[in-house]
C-alpha positions in Angstrom: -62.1 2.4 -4.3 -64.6 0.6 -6.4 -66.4 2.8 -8.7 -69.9 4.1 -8.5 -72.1 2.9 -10.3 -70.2 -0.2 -11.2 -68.4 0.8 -14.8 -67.4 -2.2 -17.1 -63.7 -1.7 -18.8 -63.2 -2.7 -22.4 -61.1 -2.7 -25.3 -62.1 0.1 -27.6 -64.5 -0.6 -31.4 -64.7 2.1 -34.3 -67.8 3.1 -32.8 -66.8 4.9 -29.6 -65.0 7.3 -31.3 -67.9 10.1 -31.3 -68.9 9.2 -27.6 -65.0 9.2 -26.4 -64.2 12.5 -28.1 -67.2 14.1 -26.8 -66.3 12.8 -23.5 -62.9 14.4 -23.9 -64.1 17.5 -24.9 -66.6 17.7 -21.9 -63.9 17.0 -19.5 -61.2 19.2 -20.6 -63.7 21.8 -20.8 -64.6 21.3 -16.8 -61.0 21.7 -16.1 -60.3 24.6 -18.2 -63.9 26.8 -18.8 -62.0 29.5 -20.4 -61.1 27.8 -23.4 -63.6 26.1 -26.2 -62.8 22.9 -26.9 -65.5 22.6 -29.2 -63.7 25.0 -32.0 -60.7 21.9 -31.0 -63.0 18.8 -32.2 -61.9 18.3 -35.9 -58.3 18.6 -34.7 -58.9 16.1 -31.8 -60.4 13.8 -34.2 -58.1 13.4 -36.4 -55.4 13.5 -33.4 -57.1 10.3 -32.1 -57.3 8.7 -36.0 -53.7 9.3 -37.0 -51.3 9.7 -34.0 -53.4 7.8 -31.0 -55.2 4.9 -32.4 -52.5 3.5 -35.3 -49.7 3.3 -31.4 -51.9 3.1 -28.2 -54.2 0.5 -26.7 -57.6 2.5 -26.0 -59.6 1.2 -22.9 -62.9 2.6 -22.0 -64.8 2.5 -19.2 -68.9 2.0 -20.3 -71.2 2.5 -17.5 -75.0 2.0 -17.3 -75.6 5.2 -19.7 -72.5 4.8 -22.0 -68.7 6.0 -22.1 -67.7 7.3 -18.9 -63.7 7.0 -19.2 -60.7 5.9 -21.3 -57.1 5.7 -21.0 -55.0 5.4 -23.6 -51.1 3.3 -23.7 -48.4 2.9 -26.2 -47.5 -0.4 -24.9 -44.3 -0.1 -26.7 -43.2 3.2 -24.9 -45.4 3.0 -21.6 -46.3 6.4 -22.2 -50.0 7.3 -21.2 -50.9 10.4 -23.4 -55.3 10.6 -22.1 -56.7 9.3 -19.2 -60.3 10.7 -19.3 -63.2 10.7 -16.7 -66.9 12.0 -17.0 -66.8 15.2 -14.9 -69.8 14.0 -13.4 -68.3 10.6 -12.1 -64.8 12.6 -11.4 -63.9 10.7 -7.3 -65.5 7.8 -8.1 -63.7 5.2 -8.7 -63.4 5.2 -12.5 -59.9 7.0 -13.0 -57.9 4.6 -10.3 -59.5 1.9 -12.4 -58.5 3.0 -15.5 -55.0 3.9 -14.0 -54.9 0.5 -12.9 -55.6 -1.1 -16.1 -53.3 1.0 -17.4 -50.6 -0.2 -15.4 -51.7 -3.9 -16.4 -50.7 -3.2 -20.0 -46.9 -1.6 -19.1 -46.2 -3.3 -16.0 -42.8 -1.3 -17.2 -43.7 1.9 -15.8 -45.7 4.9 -17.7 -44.9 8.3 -18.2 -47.1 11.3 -19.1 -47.0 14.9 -19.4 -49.6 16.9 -17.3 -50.3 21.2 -17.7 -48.5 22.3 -14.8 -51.8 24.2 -13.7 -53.9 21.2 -13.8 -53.2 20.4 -9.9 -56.5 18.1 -9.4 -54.6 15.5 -11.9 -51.3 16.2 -10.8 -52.4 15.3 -7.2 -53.9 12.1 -8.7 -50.9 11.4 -10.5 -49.1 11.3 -6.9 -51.2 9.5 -5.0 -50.9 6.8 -7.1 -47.0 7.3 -7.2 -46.1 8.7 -10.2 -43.2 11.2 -9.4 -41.8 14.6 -11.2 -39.5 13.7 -13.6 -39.1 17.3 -14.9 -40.7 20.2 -16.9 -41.5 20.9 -20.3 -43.6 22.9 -23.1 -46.1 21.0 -24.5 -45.4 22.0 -28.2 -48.9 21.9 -29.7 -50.2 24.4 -27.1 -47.0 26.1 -25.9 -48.5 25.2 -22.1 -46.1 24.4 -19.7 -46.2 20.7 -18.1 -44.7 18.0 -15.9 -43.1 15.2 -17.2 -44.2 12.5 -14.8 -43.1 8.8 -14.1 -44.4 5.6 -12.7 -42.0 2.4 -12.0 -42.9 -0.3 -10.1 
């Protein structure tokens, strides 16, 4: 599936940080409407500044109006802890490219953790052939989530 409108993927600079935070807070708040991720933005930020960006490789997807996506990968680990998409480009495209880049910088395998009531990703997750590698509690938010694996 080629994304629509045709995004651009690149390495991430000091100044996305405001445009992929809002972005993440926009999206989680799609997926879950009954929490506000905007009282979560201080903590996200300095999530991203002190445990993301010093381990992962950030990729963002930039389409004609800005930020639309970004994964990120600890190359070191494989692990994928964000893969984020605009909720208004959400089935086009930019996720299995993002997934794909993703799998370009740990041709390893990945692994991620999911909420176990987020299906829509946990569906994506599968399609693409990540499998259930078992359950855990995700110990900031005490959720319960999937621990899921990709090998090639």
């Amino acid at each position: 599936m080629t994304p629509d409108p045709p995004v651009r993927l690149r390495r991430y600079a000091p100044p996305d940080e405001a445009p992929t935070i809002e972005l993440w807070r926009r999206s989680w708040q799609q997926s879950y409407p009954s929490i506000d991720f905007s009282t979560r933005v201080a903590w996200w930020q300095e999530r991203w500044r002190q445990e993301l960006l010093p381990t992962a490789t950030v990729t963002v997807a930039e389409g004609a109006d800005g930020i639309v996506g970004f994964v990120t990968v600890d190359t070191a680990t494989g692990y994928l802890d964000q893969i984020v998409v605009a909720p208004e480009s959400w089935g086009g495209g930019i996720a299995e490219a993002l997934l794909a880049e993703a799998r370009r910088q740990s041709p390893q395998g990945l692994d991620l953790h999911v909420n176990i009531d987020n299906h829509r990703a946990i569906r994506f997750y599968q399609k693409h052939g990540f499998c259930k590698a078992g359950d855990e509690v995700n110990p900031i938010s005490g959720r319960p989530v999937h621990r899921m694996s990709w090998r090639p």
